[in-house]
C-alpha positions, 0 to 999 in steps of 0.5 A: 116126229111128224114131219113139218110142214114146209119141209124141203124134201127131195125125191128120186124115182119120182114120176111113177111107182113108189116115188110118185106115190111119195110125192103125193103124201108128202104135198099132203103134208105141206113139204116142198117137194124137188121131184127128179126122175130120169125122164128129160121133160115134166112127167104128166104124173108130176103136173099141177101138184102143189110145191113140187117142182121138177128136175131131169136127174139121172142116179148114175151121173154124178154131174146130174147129182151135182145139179141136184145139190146146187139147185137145193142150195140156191132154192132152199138153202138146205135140205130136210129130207133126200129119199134114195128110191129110184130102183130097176129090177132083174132076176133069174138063175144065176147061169142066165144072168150076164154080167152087163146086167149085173153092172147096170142093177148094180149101178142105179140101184146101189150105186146111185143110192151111194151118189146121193148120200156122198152128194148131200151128206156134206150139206146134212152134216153142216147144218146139223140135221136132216134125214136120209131115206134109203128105199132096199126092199124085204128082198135086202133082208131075206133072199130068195132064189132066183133073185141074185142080183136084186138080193145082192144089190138091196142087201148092199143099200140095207149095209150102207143105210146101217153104216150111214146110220151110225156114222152120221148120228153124231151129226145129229142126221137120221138114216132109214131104210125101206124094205117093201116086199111086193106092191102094185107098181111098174117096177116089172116094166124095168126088169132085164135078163134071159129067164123068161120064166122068171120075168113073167112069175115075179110081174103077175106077183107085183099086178096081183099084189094086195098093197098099192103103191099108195098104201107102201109110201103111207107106212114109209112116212109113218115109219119116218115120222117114227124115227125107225131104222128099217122100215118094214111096210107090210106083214109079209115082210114082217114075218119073213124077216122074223123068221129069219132073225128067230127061226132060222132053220125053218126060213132056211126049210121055206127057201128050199122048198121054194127053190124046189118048187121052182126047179120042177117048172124048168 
């Protein structure tokens, strides 16, 4: 079902990357945008688009959740669509990964995801309707080396999206999960850890990639306005996920001879 003009939608991660690039397809189709990131004043990225409006929401504060829904309630009375996309990175071997780094991925990543669906299911449920949009990552799905933490936490909001998806379908609210593989964005500039080498071989794959933001969020909406489940954006992810599912021991050869790979570079 297309998604209609005039829709009330709210946005996480919104003034930059994927997030931003949302906001634009969706003011494309006449939506009421709530765009929120952590930054305190109006992002520039946001300015001059046509019914968005913007608000300072940190994922790991309840009390900016809080915020989020009362200001939604007094606005719009409701809410059509809420996408969970505010995201950080880290990666690295395991041995160099400390566990502060473990709690603040876990933290933004899966738990703020958590935050905002136990904030506005209560709303979705009472009325009846609405769609949550959880953005994971291919990486929630399959799980290279060397990407502990991410796999770990994507993997947790692909679990939570499935779990939301079957138990808020009586209620008549519908539940996606985006699983990207990499897109030009500025994803790179949030990671954290020890592994140098790691950091630097994953931000030239994201500035090299093929697909742009902007390309990533058009299939997100498509996929939406599809009514899919897990919502697969490229061939890549497409075929590493088939793989998995279909030809497990030749995924399971891929990811050894990747890890090899990177072993030799140490």
């Amino acid at each position: 079902m297309p998604i209609a003009p005039d829709s009330r939608v709210l946005v996480t991660g919104a003034a930059s990357g994927l997030g931003l690039a949302l906001v634009h397809q969706l003011v494309e189709r006449g939506c009421r945008v709530l765009a929120t990131d952590v930054h305190p004043a109006d992002p520039e990225s946001l300015r001059g688009l046509d019914g968005v409006s913007y608000l300072t929401l940190d994922v790991t504060k309840d009390v900016d959740w809080a915020t989020a829904r009362d200001l939604v309630t007094e606005q719009w009375d409701g809410l059509d669509y809420l996408f969970n996309n505010a995201g950080v990175a880290a990666g690295g071997r395991i041995e160099l990964s400390e566990m502060d780094q473990w709690q603040w991925i876990v933290d933004i990543n899966l738990l703020g995801v958590a935050r905002g669906c136990r904030t506005f299911t209560p709303m979705l449920k009472a009325q009846g309707s609405g769609h949550i949009v959880n953005t994971a990552s291919a990486a929630g799905l399959v799980h290279p080396p060397r990407m502990s933490e991410y796999n770990a936490v994507k993997a947790g909001v692909v679990a939570l999206s499935e779990t939301l998806l079957h138990e808020l379908r009586p209620y008549g609210v519908k539940v996606s999960v985006v699983c990207p593989t990499f897109f030009r964005t500025n994803l790179s500039e949030s990671m954290r850890g020890k592994d140098e080498a790691a950091q630097k071989s994953a931000a030239k794959v994201i500035q090299t990639a093929k697909l742009s933001a902007g390309d990533i969020a058009l299939e997100v909406l498509k996929g939406v306005e599809k009514g899919k489940h897990i919502i697969l954006t490229d061939r890549d992810g497409k075929i590493a996920y088939a793989a998995k599912r279909f030809a497990r021991p030749v995924y399971y050869r891929m990811m050894h001879k990747a890890s090899i790979q990177m072993s030799k570079k140490d």
